[in-house]
N, C-alpha and C positions, 0 to 999 in steps of 0.2 A: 504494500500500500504506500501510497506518497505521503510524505511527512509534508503538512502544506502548513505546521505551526511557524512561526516567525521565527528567523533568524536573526542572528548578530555577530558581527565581529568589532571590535576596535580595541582602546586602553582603557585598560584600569590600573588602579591601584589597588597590591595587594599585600596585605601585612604578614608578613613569615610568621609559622608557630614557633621556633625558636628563635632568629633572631626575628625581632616585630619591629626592623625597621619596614616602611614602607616601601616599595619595589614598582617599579611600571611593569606591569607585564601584557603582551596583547595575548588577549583574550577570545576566543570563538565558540558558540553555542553548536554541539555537534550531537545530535542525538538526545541521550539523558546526561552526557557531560558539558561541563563547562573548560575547557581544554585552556590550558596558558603556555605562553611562547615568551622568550625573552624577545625576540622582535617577528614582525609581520612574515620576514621571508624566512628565519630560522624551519628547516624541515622538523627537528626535534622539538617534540614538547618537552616542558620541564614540569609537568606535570596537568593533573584533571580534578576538576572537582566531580564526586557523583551528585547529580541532581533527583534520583528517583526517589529518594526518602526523604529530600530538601526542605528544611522550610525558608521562606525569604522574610525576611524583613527589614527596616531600617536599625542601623545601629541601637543599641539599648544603654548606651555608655558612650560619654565624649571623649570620642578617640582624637581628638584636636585637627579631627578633618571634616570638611561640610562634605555632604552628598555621601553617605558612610550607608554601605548596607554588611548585612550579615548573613551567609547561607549556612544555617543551620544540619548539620549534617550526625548521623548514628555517633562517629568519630570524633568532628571536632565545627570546631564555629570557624569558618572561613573570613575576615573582614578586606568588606571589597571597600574602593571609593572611585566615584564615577566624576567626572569632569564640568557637569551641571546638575540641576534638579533635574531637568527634561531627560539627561541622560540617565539617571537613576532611577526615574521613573522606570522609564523602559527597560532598561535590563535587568527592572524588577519585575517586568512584566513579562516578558522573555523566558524568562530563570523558571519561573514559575507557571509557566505554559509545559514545563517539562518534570513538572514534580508528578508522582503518585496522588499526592496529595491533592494536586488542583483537580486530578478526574476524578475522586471524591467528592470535589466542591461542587463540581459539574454536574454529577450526579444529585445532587442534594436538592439545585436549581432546577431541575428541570418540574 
């Protein structure tokens, strides 16, 4: 079947679990991952968020960055930060087109 949910690619910013400086990583929405690259043409990931058990939301705590989301995961809390509101919006919007969780919400809705 075609996956016809929205895509995305561009930067974010993302906070390491050990070191938690901030890092640019570009970023692309590929299936139920959230796939990160140290730049656009890099062939290697440097790694993937899993998005099927995700929850999104905005930061919960002042990480002393505006536009600060968190994907919630079995594992650990991801902290993203996106380059506007408009942009945060949307790759929260994105993010969570790809959760488990939202085809529960969908379901709930109908």
């Amino acid at each position: 079947c075609m996956d016809n949910r929205p895509t995305k690619s561009g930067y974010l910013m993302k906070r390491g679990e050990y070191n938690t400086a901030w890092k640019v990583r570009w970023c692309k929405v590929d299936n139920s991952k959230l796939i990160y690259y140290k730049k656009p043409e890099n062939a290697k990931a440097l790694g993937f968020v899993p998005l099927e058990q995700a929850f999104i939301r905005r930061c919960r705590e002042d990480l002393g960055e505006k536009h600060c989301f968190e994907i919630v995961t079995k594992l650990r809390v991801y902290y993203m930060v996106a380059k506007s509101e408009a942009e945060l919006i949307e790759w929260m919007n994105v993010l969570s087109l790809r959760t488990t969780l939202h085809k529960e919400n969908e379901l709930l809705e109908q």
